[in-house]
N, C-alpha and C positions, 0 to 999 in steps of 0.2 A: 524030591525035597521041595517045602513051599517055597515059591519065591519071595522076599517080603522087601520092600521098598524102604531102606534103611535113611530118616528124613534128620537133614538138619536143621535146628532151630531156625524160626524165619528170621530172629535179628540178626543170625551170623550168614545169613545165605549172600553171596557175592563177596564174601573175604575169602584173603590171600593167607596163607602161613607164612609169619612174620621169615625174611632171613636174607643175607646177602648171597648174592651168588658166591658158590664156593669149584672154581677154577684151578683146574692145576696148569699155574704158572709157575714164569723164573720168579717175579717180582707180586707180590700180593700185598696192597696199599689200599685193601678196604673196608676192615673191619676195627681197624682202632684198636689192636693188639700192642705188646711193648714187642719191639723186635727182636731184643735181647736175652734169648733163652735163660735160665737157671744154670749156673755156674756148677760145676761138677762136684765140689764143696756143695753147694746146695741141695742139689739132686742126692747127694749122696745124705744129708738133713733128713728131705724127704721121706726119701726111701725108707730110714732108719727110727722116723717118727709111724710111718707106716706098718715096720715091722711089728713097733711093738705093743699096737693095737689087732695085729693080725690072729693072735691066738686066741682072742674074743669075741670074735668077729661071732662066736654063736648066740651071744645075746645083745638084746639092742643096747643103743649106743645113749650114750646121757642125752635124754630127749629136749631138753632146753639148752644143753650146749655151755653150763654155766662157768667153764673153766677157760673157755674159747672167750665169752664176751667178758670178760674181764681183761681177759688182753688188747681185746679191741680197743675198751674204753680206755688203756692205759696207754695206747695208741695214740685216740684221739685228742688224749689231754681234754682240756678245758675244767677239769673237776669232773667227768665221769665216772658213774662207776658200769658197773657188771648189769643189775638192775635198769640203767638206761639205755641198753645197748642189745639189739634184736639181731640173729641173724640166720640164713636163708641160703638157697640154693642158686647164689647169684642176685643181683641187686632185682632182677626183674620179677625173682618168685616175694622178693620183699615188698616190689609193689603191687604184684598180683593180691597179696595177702591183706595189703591194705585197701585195695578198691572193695574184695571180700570182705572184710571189715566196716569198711566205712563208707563205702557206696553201694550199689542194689537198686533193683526197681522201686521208685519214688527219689530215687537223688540222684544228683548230678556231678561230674568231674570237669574241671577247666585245667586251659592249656592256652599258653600263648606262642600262636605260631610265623614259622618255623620251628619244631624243638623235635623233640625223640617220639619218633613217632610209632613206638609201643605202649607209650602212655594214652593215646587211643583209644588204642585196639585192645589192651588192656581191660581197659573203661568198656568197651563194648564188650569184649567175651562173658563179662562182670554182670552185666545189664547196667551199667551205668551210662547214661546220656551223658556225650561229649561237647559240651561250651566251646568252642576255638575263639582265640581272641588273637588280630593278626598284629605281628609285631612292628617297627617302624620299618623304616625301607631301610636303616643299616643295621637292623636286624634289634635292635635294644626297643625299649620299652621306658614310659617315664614313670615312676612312682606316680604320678596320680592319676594319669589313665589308667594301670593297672588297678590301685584301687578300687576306681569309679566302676570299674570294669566286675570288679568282684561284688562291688555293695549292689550293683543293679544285679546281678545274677543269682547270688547270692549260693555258690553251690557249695558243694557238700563236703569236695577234695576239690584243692587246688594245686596245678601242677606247677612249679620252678624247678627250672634246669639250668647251674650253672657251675661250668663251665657251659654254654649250652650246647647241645648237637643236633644237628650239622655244621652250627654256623660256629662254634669256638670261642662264643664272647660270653664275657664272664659275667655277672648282674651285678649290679651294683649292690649292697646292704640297703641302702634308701628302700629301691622297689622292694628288696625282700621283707622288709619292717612293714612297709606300707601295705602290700599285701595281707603281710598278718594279723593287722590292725586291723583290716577291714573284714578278714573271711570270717565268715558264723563258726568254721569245725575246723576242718583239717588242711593242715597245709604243707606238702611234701615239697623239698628242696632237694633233687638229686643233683650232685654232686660227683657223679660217677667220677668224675676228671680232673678232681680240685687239684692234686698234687700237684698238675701241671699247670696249674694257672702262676701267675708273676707275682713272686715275692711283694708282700704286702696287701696281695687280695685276704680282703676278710670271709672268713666263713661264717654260712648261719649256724652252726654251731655256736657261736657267742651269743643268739637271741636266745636258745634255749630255756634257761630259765624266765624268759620272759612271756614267751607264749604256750602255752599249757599245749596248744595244738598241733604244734611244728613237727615236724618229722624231720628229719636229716639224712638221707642213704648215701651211700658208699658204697664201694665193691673192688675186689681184690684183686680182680682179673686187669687192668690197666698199670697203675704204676707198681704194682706190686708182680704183676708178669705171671700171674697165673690163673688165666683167662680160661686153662683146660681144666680148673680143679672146681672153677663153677662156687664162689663165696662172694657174699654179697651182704650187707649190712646195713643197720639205721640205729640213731640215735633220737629217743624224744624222754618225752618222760616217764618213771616207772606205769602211773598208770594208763596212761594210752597204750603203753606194750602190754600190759595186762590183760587189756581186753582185745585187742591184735590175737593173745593164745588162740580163743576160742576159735578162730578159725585153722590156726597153724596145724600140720597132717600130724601124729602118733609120730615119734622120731626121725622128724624129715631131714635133717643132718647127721647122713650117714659117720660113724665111728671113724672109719678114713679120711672122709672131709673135713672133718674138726681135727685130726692129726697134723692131715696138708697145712692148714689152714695156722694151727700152731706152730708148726717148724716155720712157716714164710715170715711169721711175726719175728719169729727169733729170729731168726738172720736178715730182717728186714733194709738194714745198711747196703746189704748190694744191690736189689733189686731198685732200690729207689736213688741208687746213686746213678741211676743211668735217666734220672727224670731232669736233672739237668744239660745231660747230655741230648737230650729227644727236644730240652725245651728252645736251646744253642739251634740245632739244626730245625727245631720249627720257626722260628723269627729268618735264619738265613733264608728259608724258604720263601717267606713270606716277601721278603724282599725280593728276591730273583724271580717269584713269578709277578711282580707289581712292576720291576724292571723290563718287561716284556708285554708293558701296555694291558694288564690282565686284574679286574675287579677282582678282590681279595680280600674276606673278610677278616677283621684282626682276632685273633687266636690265643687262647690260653687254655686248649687242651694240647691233645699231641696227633692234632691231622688241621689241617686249611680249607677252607672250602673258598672255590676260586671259580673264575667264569669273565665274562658272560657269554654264551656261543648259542648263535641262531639254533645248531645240533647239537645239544649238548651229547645223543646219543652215537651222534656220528664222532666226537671226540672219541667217547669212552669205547668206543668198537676200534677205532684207530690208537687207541694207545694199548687196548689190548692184543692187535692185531702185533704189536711190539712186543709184549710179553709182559704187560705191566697194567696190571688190574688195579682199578678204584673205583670209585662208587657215584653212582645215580642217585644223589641222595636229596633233599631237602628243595628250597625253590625248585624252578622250570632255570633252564639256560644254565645251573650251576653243578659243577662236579664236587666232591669230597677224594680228598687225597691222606692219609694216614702216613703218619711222619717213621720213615722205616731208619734201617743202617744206611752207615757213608755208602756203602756199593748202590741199594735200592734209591736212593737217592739221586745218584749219577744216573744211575737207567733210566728212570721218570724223566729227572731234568733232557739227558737226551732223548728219550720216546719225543716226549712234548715240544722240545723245539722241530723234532721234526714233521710232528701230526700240524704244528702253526705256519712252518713255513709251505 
């Protein structure tokens, strides 16, 4: 048989496949998961939503999901409806779908960094040329450098991440207005984390109506705790979702998916009653590792990113060498820690006073 040299693209030659290490340990603090499984009542929701889409499973599944994003939108309040509300195979096939859309060779995506850094990589599998703009040293950004930042560049998609990740800090409304004020097209605002941000954070959801461009994602897998069922969502307006279709796959949300996805709305009260409990133990967090002499950015999702260590690698090898994995994630010198249960808790806090002393 011939042999044939199977080539990949030259702009993707030297990338990695996005993903965190996945270790089987006691303690696993680095993926930004809720820790709090689904409640046996729930599961048994699940299950029973799943049932009874299983005898159909022969034909496909409502290809635009329209029964699913009316719930979301009733979710997200602000005056939504069904028509404003897109949704996807997890927030990241939402933004996949939008660089696909709204970027390609001849346009450009921005990003102000530190932030998620699939939006990227994203932007590159896309052909989209990646803008980085760095953010201050405490990790925020002011409305009018971001601006000045867009109007010189002027690209195509702009990335906001807020709560942001790695670093946990939430954006102000200013910069997000300001941004939008200034981009020519599109301007996406993930959100992935919002639930966990501090009572009286605003969302960009309330510019909505004001800029024809904005995008808005969300995703299910965080405070909603079901990270293995892969649902992810955005809100803009009817027509920018409209023209979003044209790239979306033939029924890419599976019949099952939109079941999961509907039972978790309806019994939504438990899963998000433990976001005040994640949000309690990420503040005490915050304080016990600043109490310990240790840079600590302020937080409003549900994990801390803390530091500063000459090794940041030798840290994370010595606390895994404990049983208690976290993440290599964002700056040089800083780790990311994912705010678990009171047990996972106790074991970090112990791992790490004894990896400092």
């Amino acid at each position: 048989m011939e042999e044939r040299d199977v080539v990949l693209r030259k702009d993707l030659e030297g990338l990695d496949a996005y993903g965190a290490p996945q270790i089987d340990v006691p303690v696993r603090l680095n993926t930004n998961e809720n820790p709090y499984p689904p409640s046996p009542e729930l599961a048994r929701a699940v299950a029973d939503a799943v049932g009874a889409v299983a005898g159909g499973l022969n034909r496909y599944p409502d290809r635009d999901a329209v029964e699913l994003r009316k719930e979301l939108a009733a979710y997200l309040g602000h005056g939504l409806s069904g028509e404003q509300v897109w949704a996807a195979n997890g927030s990241n096939e939402v933004i996949q779908q939008l660089l696909q859309a709204f970027g390609g060779p001849g346009r450009s995506a921005m990003g102000f960094e530190p932030s998620y850094s699939m939006h990227p990589l994203l932007a590159r599998v896309n052909s989209t040329p990646w803008v980085p703009v760095p953010r201050d040293a405490d990790f925020g950004i002011s409305a009018s450098r971001a601006a000045r930042a867009v109007a010189d560049a002027r690209p195509d998609v702009v990335f906001l991440t807020s709560p942001n990740n790695p670093t946990g800090t939430a954006m102000p409304l200013d910069v997000i207005e300001a941004v939008c004020a200034a981009a020519p097209r599109v301007v996406v605002v993930d959100e992935a984390y919002f639930e966990f941000a501090r009572a009286g954070t605003p969302s960009a959801l309330t510019l909505l109506p004001r800029f024809p461009g904005l995008v808005v994602t969300r995703t299910m897998s965080k405070a909603f705790a079901m990270a293995g069922a892969r649902v992810g969502y955005l809100a803009a307006s009817p027509e920018l979702i409209a023209r979003l279709l044209v790239v979306r796959l033939p029924y890419h949300l599976s019949a099952v998916t939109q079941a999961v996805a509907q039972a978790a709305l309806e019994y939504r009260a438990e899963p998000l009653a433990t976001v005040e409990l994640l949000r309690r133990s990420r503040d005490s967090l915050v304080s016990w590792l600043r109490g310990r002499g240790l840079e600590v950015a302020d937080s409003d999702a549900n994990f801390v990113l803390f530091g500063s260590f000459d090794d940041r690698h030798a840290v994370w090898q010595a606390l895994l060498d404990r049983g208690v994995l976290v993440r290599e994630a964002g700056p040089p010198r800083w780790l990311r820690v994912t705010v678990g249960t009171e047990s996972e808790m106790a074991a970090f806090r112990t791992a790490l006073t004894e990896v400092l002393s």
